[in-house]
N, C-alpha and C positions, 0 to 999 in steps of 0.2 A: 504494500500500500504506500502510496507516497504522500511522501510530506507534505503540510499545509503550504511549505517555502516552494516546494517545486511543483505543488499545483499552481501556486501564484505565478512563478516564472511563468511556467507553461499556457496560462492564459494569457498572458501581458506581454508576451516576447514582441509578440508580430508588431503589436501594436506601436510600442515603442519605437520599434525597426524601422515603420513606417512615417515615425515623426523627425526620423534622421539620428537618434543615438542609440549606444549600445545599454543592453543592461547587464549591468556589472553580477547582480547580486541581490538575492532578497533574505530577507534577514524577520523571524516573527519572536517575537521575543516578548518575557512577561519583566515588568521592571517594578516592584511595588506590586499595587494591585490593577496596575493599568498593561495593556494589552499592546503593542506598537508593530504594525508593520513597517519596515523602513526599507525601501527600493531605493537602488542606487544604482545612478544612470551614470552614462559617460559621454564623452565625445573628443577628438582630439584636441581643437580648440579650447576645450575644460566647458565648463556648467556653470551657469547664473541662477539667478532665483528665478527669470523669467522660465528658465529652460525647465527646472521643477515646478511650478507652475503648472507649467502648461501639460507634462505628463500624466502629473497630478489631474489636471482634470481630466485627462483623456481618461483616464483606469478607473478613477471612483465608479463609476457605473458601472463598468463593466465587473468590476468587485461584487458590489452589491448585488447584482442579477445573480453570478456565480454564486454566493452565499458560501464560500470555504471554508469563511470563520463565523461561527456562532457567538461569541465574546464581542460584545463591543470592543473597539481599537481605534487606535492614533494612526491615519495613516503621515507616513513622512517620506519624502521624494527628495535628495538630496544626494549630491557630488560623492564617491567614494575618498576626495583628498585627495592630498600627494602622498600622506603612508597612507598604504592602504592594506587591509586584510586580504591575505589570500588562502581563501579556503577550496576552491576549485582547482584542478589539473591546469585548464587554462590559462588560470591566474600565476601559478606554478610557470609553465611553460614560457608565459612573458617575461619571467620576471630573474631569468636565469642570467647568470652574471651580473644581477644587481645586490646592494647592501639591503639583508632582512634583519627581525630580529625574530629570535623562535621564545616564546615561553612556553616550557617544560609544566608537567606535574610531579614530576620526580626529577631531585638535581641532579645534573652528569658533572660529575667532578665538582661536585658541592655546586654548580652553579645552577639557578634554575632559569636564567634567560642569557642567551648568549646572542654575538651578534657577529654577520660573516656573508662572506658571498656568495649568494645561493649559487652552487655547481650543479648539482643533477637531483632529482628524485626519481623514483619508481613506487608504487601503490603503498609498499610497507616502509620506507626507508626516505630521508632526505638528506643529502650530502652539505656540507657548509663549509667555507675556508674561514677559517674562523683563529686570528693571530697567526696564518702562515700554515696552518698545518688546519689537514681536512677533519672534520668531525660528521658522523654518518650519526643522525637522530630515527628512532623510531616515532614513525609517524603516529603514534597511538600512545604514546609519551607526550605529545607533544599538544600543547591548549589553545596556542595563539601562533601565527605566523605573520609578521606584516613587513612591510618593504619600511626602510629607512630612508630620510632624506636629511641631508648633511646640510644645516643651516648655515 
């Protein structure tokens, strides 16, 4: 059965596609006692408020018709940033020879977030250059991945 997030994708793709950006990522999440779906679009040129906005209006309805979520929610339409979570293969694959940081649930060498240039992954494993020498993380260790940018 799939998820409430990839029912969402899965309706909203096209749509998106069709207003000229990509979508990154859906995210459904409980924070408190409120409910939030948060879509996060893209485009090369980067995202305004107008550009969420406007996808924002395109999808509310078509939300509500689908009726995926029974919980009232927040919907929020909003830029993935410059770090950005990568929880996708996709995102993975773009993002190879760039600066991440990985947070662990278990430290690797006392440390539970380390940071390095993503080199390679495969389904169970991610590779990181991490101070000159590679470190191979189990992806099921691992709780957060995001891209770094060096202010």
């Amino acid at each position: 059965m799939a998820s409430i997030e990839e029912k969402v994708e899965n309706l909203i793709i096209k749509k998106i596609q069709e207003l000229g950006y990509e979508l990154y990522d859906v995210f459904y999440i409980k924070e408190g006692k409120d409910y939030f779906l948060r879509i996060f679009i893209d485009k090369p040129e980067g995202i305004n408020l107008e550009d969420c906005e406007k996808v924002s209006n395109s999808i509310n309805g078509v939300l509500d018709e689908a009726d995926y979520i029974k919980e009232q929610y927040f919907l929020e339409v909003s830029s993935p940033g410059i770090e950005r979570i990568l929880r996708k293969e996709k995102h993975l694959q773009n993002n190879i020879g760039n600066k991440v940081e990985v947070r662990m649930f278990k430290p690797i060498n006392r440390k539970k977030v380390l940071q390095g240039i993503l080199k390679q992954f495969t389904q169970d494993y991610i590779t990181i250059d991490s101070e000159g020498e590679n470190t191979i993380l189990e992806r099921k260790n691992i709780s957060v991945i995001k891209t770094i940018f060096d202010w």
